[in-house]
C-alpha positions in Angstrom: -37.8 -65.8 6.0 -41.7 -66.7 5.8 -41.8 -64.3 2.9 -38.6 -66.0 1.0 -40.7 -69.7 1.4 -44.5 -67.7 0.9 -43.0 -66.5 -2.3 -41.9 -69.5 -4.0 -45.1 -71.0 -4.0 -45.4 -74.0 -5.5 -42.0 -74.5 -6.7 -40.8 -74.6 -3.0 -41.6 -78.4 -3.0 -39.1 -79.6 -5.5 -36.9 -76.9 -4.7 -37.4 -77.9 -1.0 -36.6 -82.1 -2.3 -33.3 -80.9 -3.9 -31.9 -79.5 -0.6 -32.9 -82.6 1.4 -31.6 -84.9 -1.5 -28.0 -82.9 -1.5 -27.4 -82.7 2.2 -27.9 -86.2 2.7 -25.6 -87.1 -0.6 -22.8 -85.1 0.7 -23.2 -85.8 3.9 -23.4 -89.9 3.2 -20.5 -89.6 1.0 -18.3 -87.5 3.2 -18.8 -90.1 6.0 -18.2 -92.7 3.6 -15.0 -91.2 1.9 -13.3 -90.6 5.5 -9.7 -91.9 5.0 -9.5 -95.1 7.3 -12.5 -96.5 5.5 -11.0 -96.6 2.1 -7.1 -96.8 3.0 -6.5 -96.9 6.5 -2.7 -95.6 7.2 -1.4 -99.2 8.6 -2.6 -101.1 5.9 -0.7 -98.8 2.9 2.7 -98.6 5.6 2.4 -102.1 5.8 2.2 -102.9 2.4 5.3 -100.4 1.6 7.1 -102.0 4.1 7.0 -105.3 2.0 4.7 -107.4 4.6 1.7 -107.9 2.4 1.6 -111.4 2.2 1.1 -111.7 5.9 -1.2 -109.1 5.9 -4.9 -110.6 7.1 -6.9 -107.9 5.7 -10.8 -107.8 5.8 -13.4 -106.9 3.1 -14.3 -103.8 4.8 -12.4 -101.0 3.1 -10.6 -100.7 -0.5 -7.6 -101.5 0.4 -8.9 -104.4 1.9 -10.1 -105.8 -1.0 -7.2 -105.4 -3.5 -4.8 -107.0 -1.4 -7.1 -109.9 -0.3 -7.6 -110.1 -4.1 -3.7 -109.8 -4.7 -3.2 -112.3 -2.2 -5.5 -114.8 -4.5 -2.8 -114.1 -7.1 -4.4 -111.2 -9.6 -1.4 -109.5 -10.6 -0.6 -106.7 -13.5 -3.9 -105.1 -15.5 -5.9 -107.2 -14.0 -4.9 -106.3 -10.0 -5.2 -102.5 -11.9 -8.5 -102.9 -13.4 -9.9 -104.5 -10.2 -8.2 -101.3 -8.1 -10.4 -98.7 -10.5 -13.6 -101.2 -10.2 -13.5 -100.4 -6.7 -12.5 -96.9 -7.0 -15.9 -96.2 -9.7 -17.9 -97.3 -6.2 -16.6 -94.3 -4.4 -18.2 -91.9 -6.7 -21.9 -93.3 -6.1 -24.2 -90.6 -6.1 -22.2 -87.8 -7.5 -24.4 -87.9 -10.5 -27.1 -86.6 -8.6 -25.4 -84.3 -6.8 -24.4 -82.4 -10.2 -28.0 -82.9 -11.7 -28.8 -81.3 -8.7 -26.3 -78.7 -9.2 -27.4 -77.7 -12.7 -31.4 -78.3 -11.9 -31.9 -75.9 -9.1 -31.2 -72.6 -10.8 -32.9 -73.8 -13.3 -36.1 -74.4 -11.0 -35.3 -71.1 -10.1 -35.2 -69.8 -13.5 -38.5 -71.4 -14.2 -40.1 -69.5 -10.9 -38.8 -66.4 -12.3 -40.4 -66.6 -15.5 -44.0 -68.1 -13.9 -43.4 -65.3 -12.2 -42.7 -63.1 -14.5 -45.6 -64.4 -16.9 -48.1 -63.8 -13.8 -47.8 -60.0 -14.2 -48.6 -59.6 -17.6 -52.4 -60.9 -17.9 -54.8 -60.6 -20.8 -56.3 -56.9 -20.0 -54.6 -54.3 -18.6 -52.0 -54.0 -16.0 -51.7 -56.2 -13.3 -52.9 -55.0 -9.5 -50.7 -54.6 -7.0 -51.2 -57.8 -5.4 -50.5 -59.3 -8.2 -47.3 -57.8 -9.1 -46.1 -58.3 -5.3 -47.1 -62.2 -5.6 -45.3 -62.8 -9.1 -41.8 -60.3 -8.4 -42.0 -62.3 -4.6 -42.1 -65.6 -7.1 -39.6 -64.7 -9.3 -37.3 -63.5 -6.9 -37.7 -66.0 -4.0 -37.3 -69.2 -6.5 -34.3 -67.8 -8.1 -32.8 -67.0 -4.6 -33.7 -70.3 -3.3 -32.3 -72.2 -6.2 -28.8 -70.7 -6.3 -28.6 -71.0 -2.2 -29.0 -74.6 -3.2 -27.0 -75.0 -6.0 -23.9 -73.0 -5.0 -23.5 -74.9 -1.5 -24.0 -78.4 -3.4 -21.4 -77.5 -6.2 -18.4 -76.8 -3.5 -19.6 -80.0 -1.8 -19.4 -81.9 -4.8 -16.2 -80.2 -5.7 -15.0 -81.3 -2.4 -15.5 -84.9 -2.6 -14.5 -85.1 -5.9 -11.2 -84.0 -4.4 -11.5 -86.4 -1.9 -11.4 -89.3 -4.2 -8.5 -88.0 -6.4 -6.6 -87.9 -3.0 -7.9 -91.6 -2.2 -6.9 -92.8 -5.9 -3.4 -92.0 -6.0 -3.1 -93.6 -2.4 -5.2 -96.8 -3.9 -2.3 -96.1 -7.1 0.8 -96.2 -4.2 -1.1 -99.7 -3.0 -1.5 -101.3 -6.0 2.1 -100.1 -7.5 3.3 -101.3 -4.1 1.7 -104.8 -4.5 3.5 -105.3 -7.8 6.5 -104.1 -6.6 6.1 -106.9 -4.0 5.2 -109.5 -6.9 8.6 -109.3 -8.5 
């Protein structure tokens, strides 16, 4: 293992920044996108049951706020538009979680090849300690960077499930609201 983080020299520190950056985005969002803080379960039953304008709902979760903002009498594309405002929040972050995705090979890629470049100098062939330092670069920063990327891209996968599923249950609340409207 001191050998893997020896060998990718100095491209271990943004390498290093990408995995701390990722587990905390994934790990932020998946607390953040747990089920009963978006749409908790008695909130949706009640509204399907037809009791939403007794419902005293608070500001804490999505479904919160659409029917508080139902309840102030938004109704049609607007009650919609408001619904997929609020939705847009839930993907905070996930930008960076795909640039992460896509930059860490490539910061491996870019070790491999300052590697690479390292063993072909001006005169000659390279010594031996040479060639074990720039094959240890090469192959330690491309090692490093897919153990980072392909961890971060199910995780991002994952959540991005996770707010489809949220979506159509926001979709069930909203069409249930204007049910209830009629």
């Amino acid at each position: 293992m001191n050998t893997l983080i020896e060998g990718a020299g100095l491209f271990l520190w943004p390498l290093g920044f990408c995995s701390i950056l990722v587990v905390f985005l994934i790990s932020e969002r998946a607390i953040a996108l747990l089920p009963g803080r978006i749409v908790p379960l008695s909130l949706l039953q009640a509204v399907r049951k037809g009791e939403a304008r007794s419902i005293k709902a608070g500001n804490q979760t999505l479904a919160g706020r659409v029917i508080i903002f139902w309840q102030e009498g938004a109704r049609g594309e607007v009650l919609k538009s408001f619904a997929r405002s609020e939705l847009i929040k839930l993907q905070r972050g996930f930008f960076i979680i795909d640039s992460i995705v896509a930059a860490a090979p490539l910061l491996g890629l870019l070790g491999t090849v300052t590697g690479l470049a390292t063993l072909f100098p001006e005169h000659g062939l390279p010594d031996s300690q040479t060639l074990t330092r720039g094959v240890g670069l090469a192959l330690s920063t491309t090692m490093i960077g897919l153990c980072i990327a392909i961890p971060a891209l199910v995780g991002s996968n994952w959540l991005s499930r996770r707010v489809e599923i949220l979506s159509s249950q926001v979709d069930v609340l909203v069409e249930s609201l204007e049910q209830q409207s009629k």
